[in-house]
Backbone bond lengths (Angstrom), bond angles and torsions (degrees), N, CA, C in turn:
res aa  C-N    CA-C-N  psi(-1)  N-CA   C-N-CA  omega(-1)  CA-C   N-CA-C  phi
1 X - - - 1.462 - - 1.531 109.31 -
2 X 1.404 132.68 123.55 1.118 153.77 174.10 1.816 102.09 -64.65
3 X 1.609 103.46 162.64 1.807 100.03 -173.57 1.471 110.30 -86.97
4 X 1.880 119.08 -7.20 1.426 106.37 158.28 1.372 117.08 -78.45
5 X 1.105 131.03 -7.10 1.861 134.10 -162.52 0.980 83.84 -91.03
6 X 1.898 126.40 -64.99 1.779 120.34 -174.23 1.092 87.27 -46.52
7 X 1.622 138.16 -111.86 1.140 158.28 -113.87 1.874 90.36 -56.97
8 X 1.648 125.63 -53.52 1.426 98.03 171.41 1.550 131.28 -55.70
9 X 1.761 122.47 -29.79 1.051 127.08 179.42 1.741 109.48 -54.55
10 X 1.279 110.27 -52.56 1.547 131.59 172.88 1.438 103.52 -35.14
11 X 1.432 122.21 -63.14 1.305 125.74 -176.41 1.097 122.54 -57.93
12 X 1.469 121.02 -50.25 1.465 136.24 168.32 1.278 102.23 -57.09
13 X 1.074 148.69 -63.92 1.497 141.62 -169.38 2.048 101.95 -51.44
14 X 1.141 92.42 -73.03 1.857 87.56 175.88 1.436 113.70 -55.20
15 X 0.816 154.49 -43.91 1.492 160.99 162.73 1.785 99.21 -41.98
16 X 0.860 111.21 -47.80 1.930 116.33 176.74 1.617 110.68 -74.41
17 X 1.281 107.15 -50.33 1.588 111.16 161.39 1.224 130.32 -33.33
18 X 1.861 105.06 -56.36 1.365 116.13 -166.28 1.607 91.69 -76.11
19 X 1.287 125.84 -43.31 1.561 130.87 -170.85 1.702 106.82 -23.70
20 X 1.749 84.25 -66.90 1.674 126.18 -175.09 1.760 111.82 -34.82
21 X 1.570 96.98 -58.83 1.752 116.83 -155.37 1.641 114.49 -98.45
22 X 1.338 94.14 -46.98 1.834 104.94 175.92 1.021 117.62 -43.76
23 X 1.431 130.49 -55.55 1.480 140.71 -170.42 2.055 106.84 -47.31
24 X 1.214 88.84 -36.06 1.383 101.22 178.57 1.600 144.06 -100.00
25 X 1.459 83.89 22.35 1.178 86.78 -160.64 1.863 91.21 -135.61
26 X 1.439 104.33 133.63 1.598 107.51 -175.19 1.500 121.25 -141.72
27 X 1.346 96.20 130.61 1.667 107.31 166.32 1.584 115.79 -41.44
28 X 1.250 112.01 118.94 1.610 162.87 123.75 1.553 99.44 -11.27
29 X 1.013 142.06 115.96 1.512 155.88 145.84 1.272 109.92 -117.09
30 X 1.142 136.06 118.66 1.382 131.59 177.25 1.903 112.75 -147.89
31 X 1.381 92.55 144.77 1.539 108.33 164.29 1.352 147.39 -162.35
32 X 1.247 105.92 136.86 1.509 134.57 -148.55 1.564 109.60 -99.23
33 X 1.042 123.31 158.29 1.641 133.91 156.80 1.288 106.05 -27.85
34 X 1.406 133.89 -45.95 1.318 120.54 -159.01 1.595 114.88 -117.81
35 X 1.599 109.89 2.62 0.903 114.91 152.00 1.433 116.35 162.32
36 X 1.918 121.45 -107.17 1.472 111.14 169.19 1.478 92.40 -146.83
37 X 1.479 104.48 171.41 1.296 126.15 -171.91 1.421 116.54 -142.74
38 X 1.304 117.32 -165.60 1.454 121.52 179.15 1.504 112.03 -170.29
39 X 0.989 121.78 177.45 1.822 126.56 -169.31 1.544 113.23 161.89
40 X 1.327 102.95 -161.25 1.775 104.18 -177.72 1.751 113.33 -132.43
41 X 0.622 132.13 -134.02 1.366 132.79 153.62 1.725 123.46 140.38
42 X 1.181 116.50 124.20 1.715 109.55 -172.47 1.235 114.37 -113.58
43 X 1.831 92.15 155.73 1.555 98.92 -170.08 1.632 118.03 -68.17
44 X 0.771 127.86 160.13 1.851 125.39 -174.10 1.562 103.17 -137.71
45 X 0.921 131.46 -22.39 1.674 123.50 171.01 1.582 107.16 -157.44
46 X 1.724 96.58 159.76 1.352 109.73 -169.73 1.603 116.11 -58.13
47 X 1.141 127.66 12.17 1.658 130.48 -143.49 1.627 90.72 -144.05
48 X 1.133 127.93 26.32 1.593 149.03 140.85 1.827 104.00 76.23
49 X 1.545 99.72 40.40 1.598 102.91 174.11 1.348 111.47 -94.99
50 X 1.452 127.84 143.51 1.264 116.46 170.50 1.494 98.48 -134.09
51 X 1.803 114.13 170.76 1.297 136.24 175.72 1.344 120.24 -91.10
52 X 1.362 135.42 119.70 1.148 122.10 -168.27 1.861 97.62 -134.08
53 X 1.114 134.31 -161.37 1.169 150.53 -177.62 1.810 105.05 -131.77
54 X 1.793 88.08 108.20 1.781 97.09 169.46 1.121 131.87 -15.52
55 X 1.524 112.57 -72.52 1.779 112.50 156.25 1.007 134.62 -58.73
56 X 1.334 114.27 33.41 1.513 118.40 -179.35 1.603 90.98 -122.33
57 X 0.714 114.38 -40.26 1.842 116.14 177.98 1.562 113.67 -97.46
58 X 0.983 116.10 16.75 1.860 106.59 -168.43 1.379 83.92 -75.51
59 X 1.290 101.67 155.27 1.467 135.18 173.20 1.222 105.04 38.56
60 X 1.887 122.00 55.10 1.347 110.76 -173.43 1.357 113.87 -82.17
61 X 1.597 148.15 127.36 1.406 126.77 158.78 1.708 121.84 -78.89
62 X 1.014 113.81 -8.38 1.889 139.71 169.84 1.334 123.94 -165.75
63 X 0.972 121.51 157.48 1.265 132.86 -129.57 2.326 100.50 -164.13
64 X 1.460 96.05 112.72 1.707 94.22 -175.19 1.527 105.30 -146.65
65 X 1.608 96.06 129.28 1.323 88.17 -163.94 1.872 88.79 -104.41
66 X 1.845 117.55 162.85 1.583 120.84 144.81 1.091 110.67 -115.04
67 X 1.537 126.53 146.17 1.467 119.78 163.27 1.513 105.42 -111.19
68 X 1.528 81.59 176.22 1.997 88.33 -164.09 2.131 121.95 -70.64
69 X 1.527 95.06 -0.82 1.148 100.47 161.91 2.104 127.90 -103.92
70 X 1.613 92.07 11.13 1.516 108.46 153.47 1.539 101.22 99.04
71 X 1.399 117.44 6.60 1.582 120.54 -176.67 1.613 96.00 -83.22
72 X 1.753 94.04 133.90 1.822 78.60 169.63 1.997 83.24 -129.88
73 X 1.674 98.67 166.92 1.071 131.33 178.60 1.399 138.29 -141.00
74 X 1.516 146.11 152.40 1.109 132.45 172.30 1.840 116.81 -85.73
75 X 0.799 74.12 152.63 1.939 82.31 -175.27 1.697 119.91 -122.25
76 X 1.792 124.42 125.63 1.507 91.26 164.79 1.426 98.56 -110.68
77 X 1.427 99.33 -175.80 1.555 125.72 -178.68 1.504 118.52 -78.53
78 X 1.007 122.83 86.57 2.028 116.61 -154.31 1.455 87.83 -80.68
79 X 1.591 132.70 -45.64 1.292 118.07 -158.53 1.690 102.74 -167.81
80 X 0.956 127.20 118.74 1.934 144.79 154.43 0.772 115.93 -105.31
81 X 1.597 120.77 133.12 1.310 146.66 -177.41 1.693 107.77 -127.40
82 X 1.503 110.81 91.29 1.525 121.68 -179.63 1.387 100.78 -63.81
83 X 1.390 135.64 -24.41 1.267 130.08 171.88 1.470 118.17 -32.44
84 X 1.767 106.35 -61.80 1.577 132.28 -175.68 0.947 114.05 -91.07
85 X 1.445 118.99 -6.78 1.606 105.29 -157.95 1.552 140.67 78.09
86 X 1.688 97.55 -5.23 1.216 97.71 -175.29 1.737 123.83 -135.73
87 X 1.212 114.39 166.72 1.637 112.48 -144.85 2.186 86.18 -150.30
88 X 1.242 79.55 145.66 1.751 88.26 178.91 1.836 95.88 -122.31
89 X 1.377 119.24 157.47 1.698 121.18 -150.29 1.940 80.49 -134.80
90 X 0.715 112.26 107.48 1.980 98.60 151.90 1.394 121.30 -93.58
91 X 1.464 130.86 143.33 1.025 135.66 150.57 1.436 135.08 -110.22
92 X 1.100 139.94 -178.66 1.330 133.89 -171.37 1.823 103.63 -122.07
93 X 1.613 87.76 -34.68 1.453 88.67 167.46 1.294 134.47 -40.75
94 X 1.552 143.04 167.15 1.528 147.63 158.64 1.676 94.29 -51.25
95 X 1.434 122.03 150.58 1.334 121.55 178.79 2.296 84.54 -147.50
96 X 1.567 93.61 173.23 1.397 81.94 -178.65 1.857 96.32 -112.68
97 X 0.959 133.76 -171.78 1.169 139.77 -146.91 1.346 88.02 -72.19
98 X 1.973 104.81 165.49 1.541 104.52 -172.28 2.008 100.47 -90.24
99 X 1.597 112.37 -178.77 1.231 98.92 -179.55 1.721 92.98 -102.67
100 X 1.198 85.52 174.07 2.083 100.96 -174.57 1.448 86.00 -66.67
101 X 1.536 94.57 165.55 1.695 101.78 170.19 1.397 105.34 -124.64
102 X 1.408 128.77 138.62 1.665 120.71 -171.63 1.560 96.12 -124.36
103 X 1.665 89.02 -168.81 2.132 80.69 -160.53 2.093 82.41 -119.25
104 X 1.502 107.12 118.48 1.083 107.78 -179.09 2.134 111.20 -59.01
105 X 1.513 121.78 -11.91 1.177 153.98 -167.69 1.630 82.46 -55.11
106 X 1.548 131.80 -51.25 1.138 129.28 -137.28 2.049 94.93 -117.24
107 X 0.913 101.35 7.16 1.565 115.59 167.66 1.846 108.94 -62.52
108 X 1.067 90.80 136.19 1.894 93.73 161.54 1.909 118.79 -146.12
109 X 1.407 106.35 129.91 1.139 92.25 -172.45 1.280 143.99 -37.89
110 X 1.130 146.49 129.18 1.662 137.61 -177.48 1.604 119.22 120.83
111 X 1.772 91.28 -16.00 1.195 124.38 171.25 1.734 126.40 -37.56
112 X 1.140 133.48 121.28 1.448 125.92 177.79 1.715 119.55 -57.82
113 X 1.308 109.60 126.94 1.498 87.77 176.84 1.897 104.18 -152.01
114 X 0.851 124.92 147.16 1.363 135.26 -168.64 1.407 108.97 -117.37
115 X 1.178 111.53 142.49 1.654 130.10 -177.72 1.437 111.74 -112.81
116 X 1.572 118.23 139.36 1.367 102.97 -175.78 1.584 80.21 -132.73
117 X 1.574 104.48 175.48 1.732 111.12 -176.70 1.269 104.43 154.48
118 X 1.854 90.75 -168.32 1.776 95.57 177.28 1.316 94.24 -131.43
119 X 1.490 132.44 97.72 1.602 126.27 166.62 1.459 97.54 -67.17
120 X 1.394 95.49 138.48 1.793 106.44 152.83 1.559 104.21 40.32
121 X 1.298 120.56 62.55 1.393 122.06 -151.70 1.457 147.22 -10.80
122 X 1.648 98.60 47.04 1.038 106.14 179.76 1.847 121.57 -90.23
123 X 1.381 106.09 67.56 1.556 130.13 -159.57 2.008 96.26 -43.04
124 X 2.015 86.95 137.66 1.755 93.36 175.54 1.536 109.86 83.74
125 X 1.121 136.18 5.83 1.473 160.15 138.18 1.792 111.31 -11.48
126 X 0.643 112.33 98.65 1.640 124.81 161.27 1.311 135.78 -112.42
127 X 1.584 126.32 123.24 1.415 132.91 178.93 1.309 119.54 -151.52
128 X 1.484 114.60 128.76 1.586 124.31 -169.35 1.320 99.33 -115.09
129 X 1.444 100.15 141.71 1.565 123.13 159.66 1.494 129.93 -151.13
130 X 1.158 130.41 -122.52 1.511 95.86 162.71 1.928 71.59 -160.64
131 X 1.754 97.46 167.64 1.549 148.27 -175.90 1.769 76.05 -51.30
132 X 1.643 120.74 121.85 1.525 118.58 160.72 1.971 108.97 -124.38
133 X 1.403 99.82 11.05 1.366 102.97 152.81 1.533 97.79 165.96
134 X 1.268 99.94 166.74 1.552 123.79 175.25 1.395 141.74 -98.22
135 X 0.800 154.28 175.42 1.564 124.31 166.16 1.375 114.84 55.18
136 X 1.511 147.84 64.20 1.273 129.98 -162.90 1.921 64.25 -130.77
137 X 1.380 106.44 173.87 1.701 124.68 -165.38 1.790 79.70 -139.65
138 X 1.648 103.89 138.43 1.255 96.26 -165.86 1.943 79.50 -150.85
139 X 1.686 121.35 120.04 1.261 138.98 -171.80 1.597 96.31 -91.43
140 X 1.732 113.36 137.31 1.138 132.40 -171.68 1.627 99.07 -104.97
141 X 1.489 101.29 -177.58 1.805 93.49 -170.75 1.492 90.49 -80.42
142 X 1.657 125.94 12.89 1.774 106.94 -155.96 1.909 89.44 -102.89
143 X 1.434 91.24 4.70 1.263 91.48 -171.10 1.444 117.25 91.33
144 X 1.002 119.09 -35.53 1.451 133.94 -170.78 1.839 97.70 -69.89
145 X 1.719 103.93 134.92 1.806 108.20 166.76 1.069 127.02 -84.66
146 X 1.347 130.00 116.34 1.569 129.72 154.96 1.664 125.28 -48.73
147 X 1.200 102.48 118.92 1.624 95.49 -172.11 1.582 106.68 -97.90
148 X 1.507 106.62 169.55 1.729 109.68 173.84 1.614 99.10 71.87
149 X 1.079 131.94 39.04 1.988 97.54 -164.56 1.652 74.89 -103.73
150 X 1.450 105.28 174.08 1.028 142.80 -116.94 2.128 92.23 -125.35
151 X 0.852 146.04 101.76 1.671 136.18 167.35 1.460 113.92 -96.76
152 X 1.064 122.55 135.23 0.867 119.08 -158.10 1.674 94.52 -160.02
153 X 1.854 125.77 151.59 1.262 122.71 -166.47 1.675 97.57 -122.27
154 X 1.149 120.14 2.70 1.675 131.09 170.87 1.880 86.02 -45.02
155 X 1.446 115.70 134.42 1.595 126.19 -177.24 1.754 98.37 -76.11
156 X 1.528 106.87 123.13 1.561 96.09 -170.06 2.165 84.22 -143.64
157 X 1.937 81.40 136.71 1.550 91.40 -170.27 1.342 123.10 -107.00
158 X 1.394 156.16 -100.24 1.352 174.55 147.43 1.227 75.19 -97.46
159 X 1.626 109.07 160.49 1.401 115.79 164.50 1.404 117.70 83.88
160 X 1.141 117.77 -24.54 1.575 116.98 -152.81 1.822 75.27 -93.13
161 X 1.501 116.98 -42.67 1.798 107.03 -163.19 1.597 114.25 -30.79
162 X 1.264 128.93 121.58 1.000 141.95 141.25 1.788 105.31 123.90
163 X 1.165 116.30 8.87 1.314 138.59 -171.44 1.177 93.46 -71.77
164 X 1.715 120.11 171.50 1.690 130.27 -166.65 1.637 95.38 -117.45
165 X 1.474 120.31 122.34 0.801 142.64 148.26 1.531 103.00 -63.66
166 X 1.661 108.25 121.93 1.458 105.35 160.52 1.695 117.07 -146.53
167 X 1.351 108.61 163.61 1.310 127.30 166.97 1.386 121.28 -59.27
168 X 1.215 111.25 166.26 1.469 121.99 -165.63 1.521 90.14 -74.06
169 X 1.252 140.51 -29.33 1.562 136.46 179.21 1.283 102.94 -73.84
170 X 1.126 129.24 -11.96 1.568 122.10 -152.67 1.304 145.90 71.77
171 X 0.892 98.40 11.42 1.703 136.24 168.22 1.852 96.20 -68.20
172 X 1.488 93.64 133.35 1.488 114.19 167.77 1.812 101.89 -84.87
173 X 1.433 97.74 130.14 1.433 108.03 173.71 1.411 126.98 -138.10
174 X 1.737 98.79 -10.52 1.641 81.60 164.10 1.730 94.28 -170.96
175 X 0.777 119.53 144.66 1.703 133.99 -179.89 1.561 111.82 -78.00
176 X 1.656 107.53 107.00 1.231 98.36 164.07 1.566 126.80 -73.35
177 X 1.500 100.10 149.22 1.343 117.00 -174.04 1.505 130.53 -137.08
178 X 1.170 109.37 -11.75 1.296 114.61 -159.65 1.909 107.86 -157.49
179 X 1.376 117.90 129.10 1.132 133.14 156.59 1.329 131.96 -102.13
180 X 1.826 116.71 93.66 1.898 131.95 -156.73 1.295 63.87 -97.41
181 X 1.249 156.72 165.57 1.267 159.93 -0.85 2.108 109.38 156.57
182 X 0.741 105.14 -156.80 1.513 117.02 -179.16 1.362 122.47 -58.51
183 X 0.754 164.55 153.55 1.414 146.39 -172.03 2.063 127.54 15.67
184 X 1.137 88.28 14.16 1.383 99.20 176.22 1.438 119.19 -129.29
185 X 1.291 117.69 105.08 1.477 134.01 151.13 1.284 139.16 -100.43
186 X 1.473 119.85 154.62 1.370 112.10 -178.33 1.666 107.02 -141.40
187 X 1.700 92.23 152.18 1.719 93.71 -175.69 1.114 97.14 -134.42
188 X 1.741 112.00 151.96 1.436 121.22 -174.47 1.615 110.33 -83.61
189 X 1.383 120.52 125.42 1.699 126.36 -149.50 1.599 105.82 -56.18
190 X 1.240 125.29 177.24 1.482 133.94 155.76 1.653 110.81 -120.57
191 X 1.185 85.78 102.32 1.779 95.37 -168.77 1.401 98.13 -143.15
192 X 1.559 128.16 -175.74 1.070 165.48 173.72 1.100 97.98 -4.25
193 X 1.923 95.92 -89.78 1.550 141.73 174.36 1.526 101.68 -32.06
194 X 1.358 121.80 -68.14 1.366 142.29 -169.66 1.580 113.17 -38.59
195 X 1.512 114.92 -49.39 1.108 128.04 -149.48 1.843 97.76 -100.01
196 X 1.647 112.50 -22.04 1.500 116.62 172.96 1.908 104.49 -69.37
197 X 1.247 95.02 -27.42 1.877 96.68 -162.09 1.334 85.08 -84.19
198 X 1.393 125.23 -54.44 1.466 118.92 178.37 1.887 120.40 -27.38
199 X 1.503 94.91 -67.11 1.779 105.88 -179.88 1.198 122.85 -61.52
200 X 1.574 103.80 -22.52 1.683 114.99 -178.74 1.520 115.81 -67.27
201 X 1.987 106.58 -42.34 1.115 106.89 -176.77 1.698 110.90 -86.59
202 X 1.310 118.48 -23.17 1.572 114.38 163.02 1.360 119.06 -47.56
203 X 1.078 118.42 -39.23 1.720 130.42 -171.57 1.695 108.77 -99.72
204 X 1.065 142.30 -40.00 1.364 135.08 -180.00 1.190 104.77 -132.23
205 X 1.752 128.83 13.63 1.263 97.38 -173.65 1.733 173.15 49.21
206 X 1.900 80.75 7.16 1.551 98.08 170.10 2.122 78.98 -143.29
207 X 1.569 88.27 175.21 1.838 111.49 155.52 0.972 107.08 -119.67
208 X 1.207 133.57 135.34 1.696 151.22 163.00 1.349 130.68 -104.06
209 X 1.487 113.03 98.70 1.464 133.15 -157.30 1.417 99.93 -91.22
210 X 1.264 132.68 166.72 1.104 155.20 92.12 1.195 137.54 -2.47
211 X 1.502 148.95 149.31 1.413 143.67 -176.77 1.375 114.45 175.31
212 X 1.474 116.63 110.10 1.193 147.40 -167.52 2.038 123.43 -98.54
213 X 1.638 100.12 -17.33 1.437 98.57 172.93 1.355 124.87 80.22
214 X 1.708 114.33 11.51 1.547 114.41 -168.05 1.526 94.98 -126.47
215 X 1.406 132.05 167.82 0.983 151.57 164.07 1.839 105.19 -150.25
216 X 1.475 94.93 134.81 1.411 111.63 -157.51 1.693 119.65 -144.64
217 X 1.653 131.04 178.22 1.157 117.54 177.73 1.593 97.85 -163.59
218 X 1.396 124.39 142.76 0.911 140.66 -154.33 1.865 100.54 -70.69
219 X 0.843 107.26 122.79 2.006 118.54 166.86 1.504 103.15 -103.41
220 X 1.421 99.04 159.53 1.381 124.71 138.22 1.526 148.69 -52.96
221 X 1.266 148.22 101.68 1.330 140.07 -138.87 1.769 102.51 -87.71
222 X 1.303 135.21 138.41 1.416 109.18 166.24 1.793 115.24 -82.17
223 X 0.941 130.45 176.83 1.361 143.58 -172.34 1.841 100.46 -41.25
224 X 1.363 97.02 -69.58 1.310 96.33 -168.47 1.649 114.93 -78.39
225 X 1.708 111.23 -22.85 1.687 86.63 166.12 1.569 118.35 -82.07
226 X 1.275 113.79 -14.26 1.696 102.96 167.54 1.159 116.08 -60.81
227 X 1.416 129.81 -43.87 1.478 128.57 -172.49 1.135 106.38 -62.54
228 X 1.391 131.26 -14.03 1.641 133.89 -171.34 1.903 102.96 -99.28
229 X 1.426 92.07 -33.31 1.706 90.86 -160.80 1.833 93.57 -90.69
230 X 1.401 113.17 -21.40 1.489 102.72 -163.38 1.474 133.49 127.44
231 X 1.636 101.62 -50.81 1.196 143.40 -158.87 1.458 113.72 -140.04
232 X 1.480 92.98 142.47 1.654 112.73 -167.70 1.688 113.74 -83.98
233 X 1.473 108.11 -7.51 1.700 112.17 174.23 1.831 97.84 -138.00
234 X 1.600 101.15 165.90 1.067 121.50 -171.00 1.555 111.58 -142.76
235 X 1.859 111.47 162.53 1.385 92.23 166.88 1.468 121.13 -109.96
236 X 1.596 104.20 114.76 1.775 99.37 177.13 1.479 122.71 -66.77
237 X 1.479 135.68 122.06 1.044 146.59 166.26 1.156 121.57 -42.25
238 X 1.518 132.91 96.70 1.080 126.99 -168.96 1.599 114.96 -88.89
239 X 1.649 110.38 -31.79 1.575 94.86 177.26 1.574 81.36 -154.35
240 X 1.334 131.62 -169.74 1.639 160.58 -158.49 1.293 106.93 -171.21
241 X 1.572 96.91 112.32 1.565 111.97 172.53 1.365 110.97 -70.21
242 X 1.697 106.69 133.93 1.885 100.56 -169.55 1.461 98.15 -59.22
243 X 1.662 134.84 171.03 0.945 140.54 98.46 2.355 75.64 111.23
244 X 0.870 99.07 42.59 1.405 108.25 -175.17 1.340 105.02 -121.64
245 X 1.645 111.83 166.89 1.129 105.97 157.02 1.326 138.19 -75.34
246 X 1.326 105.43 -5.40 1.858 89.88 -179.89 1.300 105.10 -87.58
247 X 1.687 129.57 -34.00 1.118 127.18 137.70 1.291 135.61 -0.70
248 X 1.412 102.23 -75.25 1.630 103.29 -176.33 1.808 115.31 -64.53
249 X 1.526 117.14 -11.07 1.164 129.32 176.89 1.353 123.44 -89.36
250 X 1.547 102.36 -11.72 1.694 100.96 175.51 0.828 91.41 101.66
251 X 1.669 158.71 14.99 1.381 141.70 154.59 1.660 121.37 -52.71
252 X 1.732 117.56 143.80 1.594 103.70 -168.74 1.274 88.63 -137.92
253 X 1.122 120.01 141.65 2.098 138.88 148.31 1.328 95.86 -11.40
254 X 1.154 149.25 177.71 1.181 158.71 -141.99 1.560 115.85 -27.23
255 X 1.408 140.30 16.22 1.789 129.00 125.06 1.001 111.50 -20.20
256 X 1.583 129.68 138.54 1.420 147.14 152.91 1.294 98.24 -109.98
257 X 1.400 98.25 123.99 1.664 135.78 -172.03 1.732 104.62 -76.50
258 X 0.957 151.37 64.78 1.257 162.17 171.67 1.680 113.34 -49.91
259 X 1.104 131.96 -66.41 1.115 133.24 155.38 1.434 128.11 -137.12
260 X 1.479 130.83 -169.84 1.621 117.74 -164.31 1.878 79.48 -171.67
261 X 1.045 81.36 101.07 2.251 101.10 152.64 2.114 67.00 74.98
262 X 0.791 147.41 47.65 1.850 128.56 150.06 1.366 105.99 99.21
263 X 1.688 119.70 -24.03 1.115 116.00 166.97 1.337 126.86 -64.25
264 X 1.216 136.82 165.11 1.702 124.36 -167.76 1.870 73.91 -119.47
265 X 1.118 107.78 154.10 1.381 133.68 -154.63 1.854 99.42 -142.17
266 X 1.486 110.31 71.56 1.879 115.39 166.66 1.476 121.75 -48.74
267 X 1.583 109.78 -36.48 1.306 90.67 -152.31 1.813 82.42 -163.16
268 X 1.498 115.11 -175.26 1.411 107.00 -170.44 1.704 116.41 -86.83
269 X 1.539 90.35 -13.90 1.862 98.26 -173.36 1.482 102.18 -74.58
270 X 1.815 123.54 -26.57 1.290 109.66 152.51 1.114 144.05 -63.55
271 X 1.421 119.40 -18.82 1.276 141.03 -164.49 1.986 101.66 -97.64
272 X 1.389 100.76 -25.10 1.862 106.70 150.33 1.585 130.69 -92.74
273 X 1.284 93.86 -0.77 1.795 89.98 172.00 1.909 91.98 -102.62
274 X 1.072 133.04 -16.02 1.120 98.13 162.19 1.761 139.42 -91.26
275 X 1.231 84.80 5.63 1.919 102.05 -174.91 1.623 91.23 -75.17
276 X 1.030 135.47 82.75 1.460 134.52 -178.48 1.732 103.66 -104.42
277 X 1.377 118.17 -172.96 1.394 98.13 166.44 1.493 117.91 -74.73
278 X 1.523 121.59 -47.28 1.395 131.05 162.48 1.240 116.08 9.25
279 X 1.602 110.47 -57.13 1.570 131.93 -171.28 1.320 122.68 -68.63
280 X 1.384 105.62 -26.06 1.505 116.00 -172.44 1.712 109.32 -54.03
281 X 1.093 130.30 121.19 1.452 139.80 150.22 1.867 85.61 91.56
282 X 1.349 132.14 21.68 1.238 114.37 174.80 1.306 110.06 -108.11
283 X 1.337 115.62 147.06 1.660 118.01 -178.74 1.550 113.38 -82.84
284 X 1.169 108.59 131.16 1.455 103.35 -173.19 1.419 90.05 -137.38
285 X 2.038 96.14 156.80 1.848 101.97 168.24 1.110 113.75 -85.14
286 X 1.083 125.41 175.45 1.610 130.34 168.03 1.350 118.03 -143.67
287 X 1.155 137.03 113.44 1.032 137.52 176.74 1.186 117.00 -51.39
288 X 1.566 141.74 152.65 1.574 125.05 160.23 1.598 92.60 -136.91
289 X 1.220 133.32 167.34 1.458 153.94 140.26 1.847 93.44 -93.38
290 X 1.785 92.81 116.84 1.268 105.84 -176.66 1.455 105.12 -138.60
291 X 1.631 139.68 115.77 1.476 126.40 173.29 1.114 102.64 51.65
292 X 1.443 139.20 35.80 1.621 120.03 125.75 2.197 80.42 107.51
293 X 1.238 118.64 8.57 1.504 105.37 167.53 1.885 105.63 -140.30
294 X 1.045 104.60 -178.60 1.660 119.17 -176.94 1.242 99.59 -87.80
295 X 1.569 126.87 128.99 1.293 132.87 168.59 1.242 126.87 -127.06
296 X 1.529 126.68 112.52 1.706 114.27 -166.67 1.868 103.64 -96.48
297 X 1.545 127.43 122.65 1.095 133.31 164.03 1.376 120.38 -112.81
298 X 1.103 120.92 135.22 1.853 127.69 -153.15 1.504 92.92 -114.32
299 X 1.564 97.94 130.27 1.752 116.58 -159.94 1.593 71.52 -130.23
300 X 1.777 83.06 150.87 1.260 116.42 151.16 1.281 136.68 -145.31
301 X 1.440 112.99 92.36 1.663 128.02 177.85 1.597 122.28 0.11
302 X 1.106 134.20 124.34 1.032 128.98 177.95 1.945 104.26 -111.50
303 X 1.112 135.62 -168.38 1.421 130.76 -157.70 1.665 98.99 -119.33
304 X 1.000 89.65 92.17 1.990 77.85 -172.24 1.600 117.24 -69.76
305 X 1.590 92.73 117.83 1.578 126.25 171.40 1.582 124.99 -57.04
306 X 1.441 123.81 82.59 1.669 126.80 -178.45 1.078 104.89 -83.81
307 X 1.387 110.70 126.75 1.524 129.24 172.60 1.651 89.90 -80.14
């Protein structure tokens, strides 16, 4: 293939994308107590729900969506989760079909991927670039990290928040959210995790976590506690929130977290995929590496409270 055949294939693929995703995807008008805003947000099912990005709706008092075929509508806020970043919009209005949802899981860097949105309100907005890493950890204002997100060098502006990251099929794969600098963007993934917080907030309108009281950082295992734990890293305990639960269990500053309920626990982003709601008020063991022996201390999850 010659560099006009790529470069036409290239075109045709984004040009089919935008066909695919645009239609569905609509400018964000919003306003709050303190003033107005803007964002993107796409439809996800026939029953007029869409995906938007948390900070795109905080403190919304109304909420108006346009789509790129000129229909506009009112929208409310059913449910945001500042945890993820992400917020689902219903309307009552006509909406146009929802977009596919794909599993960002099956992404590989170098990958083609297209951005749809409204930069700087310039509504119906399209820009391709491709996947420039994976796994990037991306901190919300709640403080709390998003794991898996998505980098990507597709040019993404104001406006673009809550827009559909998609695949060369047209498949939604990850929610933009965030503008790190010049050619670098990032979107919060469509995976597993993604798609539980999604249904949670369609249906009750909040997510309900888990909360354990530790903050921690990944170590090295020595010979003989890996052969015991499994695994060649662990999570060292860096501090214990007073008056917490890991606290009340005997958790200490330098414990290495080995496993929690049978799971082996590497690092702290494992030790947050299991704080699910499930966990809440359940007693679980925990392994620790403590003074050179194996120590089991039995936690029990408390419901973590977001201001």
């Amino acid at each position: 293939m010659d560099d006009q055949e790529a470069l036409d294939a290239y075109s045709s693929t984004v040009v089919l994308v935008a066909q695919t995703v645009l239609p569905a995807v609509a400018a964000v008008s919003v306003r709050t107590r303190q003033g107005a805003g803007a964002g993107s947000a796409s439809v996800i099912t026939e029953h007029g729900h869409l995906l938007t990005s948390a900070h795109v709706v905080e403190g919304a008092t109304a909420v108006e969506l346009a789509f790129h075929d000129g229909a506009v509508t009112s929208a409310s806020v059913v449910g945001a989760d500042p945890l993820s970043d992400l917020a689902v919009l219903h309307t009552d209005g006509d909406t146009p079909p929802p977009v596919r949802m794909g599993d960002a899981a099956e992404l590989r860097v170098g990958q083609l991927v297209v951005a749809h949105g409204n930069p700087r309100g310039f509504s119906g907005s399209v820009t391709a670039g491709i996947v420039s890493a994976l796994g990037r950890s991306l901190p919300t204002r709640s403080g709390r990290v998003i794991d898996e997100v998505i980098q990507t060098d597709a040019a993404l502006n104001p406006g673009n928040s809550g827009g559909a990251l998609a695949d060369s099929r047209g498949r939604m794969i990850g929610v933009n959210t965030a503008v790190a600098g010049i050619g670098l963007g990032l979107a919060v993934p469509i995976n597993e995790t993604t798609l539980e917080i999604i249904q949670a907030l369609r249906t009750t309108g909040r997510v309900r976590r888990a909360w354990l009281g530790i903050a921690g950082s990944t170590v090295p295992l020595g010979p003989d506690v890996a052969a015991k734990a499994g695994s060649r890293v662990g999570m060292q305990v860096v501090s214990v929130v007073q008056n917490s639960p890991a606290a009340a269990a005997g958790a200490r500053a330098g414990d290495i977290v080995l496993s929690l309920d049978g799971v082996a626990i590497a690092d702290p982003t494992a030790l947050q995929r299991r704080m699910v709601e499930g966990a809440i008020g359940r007693r679980m063991e925990m392994t620790v590496w403590r003074n050179g022996a194996l120590v089991d201390v039995v936690v029990e999850p408390q419901e973590l409270r977001v201001r």
